[in-house]
N, C-alpha and C positions, 0 to 999 in steps of 0.2 A: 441699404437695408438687406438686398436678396445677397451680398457680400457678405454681409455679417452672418446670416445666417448657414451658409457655406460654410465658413471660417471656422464656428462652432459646431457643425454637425462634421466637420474634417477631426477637428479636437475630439470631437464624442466616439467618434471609428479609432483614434488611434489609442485612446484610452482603453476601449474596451480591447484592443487587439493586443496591446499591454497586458491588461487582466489574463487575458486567456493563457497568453505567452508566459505570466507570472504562475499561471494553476497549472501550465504543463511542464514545470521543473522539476516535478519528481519523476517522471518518465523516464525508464532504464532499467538496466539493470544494477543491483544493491547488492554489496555482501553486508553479512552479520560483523561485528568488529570483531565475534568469537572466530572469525572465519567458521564457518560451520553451517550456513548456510546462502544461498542464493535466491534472490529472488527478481522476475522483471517487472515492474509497475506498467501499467498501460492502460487505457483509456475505453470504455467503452460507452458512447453515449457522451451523460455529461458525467458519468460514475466513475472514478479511481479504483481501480483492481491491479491486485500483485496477487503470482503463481511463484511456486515453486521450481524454480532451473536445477538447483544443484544443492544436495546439502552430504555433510558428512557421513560416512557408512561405517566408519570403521570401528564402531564399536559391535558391530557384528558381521565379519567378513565372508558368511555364509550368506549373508543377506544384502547382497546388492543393492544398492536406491534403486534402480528401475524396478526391482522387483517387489520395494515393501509396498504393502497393503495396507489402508487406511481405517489396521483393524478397531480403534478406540472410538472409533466415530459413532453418535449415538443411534444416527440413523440405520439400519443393521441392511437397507439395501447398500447404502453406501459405502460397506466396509470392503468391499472387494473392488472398489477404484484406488489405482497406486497414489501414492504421496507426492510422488513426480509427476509436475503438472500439473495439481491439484494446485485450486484459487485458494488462498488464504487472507485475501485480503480484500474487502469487499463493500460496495455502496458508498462509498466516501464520496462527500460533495465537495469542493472549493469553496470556502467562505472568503471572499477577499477583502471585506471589511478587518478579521481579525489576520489575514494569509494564515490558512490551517486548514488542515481534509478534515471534515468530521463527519458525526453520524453513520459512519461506515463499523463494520462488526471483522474482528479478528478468528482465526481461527488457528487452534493447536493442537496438532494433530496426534500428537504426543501425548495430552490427554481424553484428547475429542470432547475441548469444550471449546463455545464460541464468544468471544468477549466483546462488547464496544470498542472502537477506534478513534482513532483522533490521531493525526499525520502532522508533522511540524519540519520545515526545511529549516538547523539550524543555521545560523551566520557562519560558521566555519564550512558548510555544506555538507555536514550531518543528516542524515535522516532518521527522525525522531520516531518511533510508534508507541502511543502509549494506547496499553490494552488495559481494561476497568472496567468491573462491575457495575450500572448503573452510574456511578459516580465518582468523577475520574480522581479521587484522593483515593480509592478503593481500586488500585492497581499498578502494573508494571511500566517500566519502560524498555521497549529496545532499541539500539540502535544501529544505523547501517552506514557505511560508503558505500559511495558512487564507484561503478567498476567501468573500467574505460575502453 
């Protein structure tokens, strides 16, 4: 009996160490498939956050990425912190019933608005983010690879 119970509480460790191992595959760095932007995913807690590493400038060469300003942002202290290195991706939990981040909020800094999230690894190793109002028929999708 104290065997069996061993046997199952060993199965119950390596299953959760599975799980865990399964919710930290988005960890990394992602480019946009526009190439156009970067971003690293990482952990804090038990919450999914991705920052901004690196995105495209050259639509205005006067304006460096280090040095844009996060001026669309509603919050008006917050428009004078740069876009580089800013969080944009944020509160996402692991569901590993359905494997998907959700509950977590997007943020575009491009308009300075912040939308729901919802994270999908897809089978080719895609990384899915669909941002949506309320209600995820009510939004976009982007998508990223894995940078190596």
């Amino acid at each position: 009996m104290k065997t069996l119970f061993l046997f199952l509480l060993l199965i119950s460790c390596q299953c959760l160490v599975y799980a865990q191992n399964n919710a930290d595959e988005i960890l990394g760095k992602w480019m946009s498939v526009q190439n156009n932007c970067m971003v690293d995913v990482y952990k804090n807690g038990q919450e999914y956050r991705a920052k901004i590493i690196w995105f495209d400038d050259s639509d205005d060469p006067s304006r460096p990425m280090n040095e844009r300003l996060d001026i669309e942002n509603p919050d008006k202290k917050l428009r004078s912190q740069k876009i580089l290195g800013s969080n944009v991706l944020k509160e996402l939990i692991y569901n590993y019933k359905n494997k998907v981040w959700k509950n977590g909020y997007v943020y575009d800094a491009t308009s300075g608005r912040t939308w729901n999230a919802s994270v999908w690894l897809l089978a080719d190793g895609t990384l899915k983010v669909r941002g949506y109002w309320h209600f995820q028929f009510l939004g976009q999708n982007l998508f990223f690879k894995r940078v190596n």
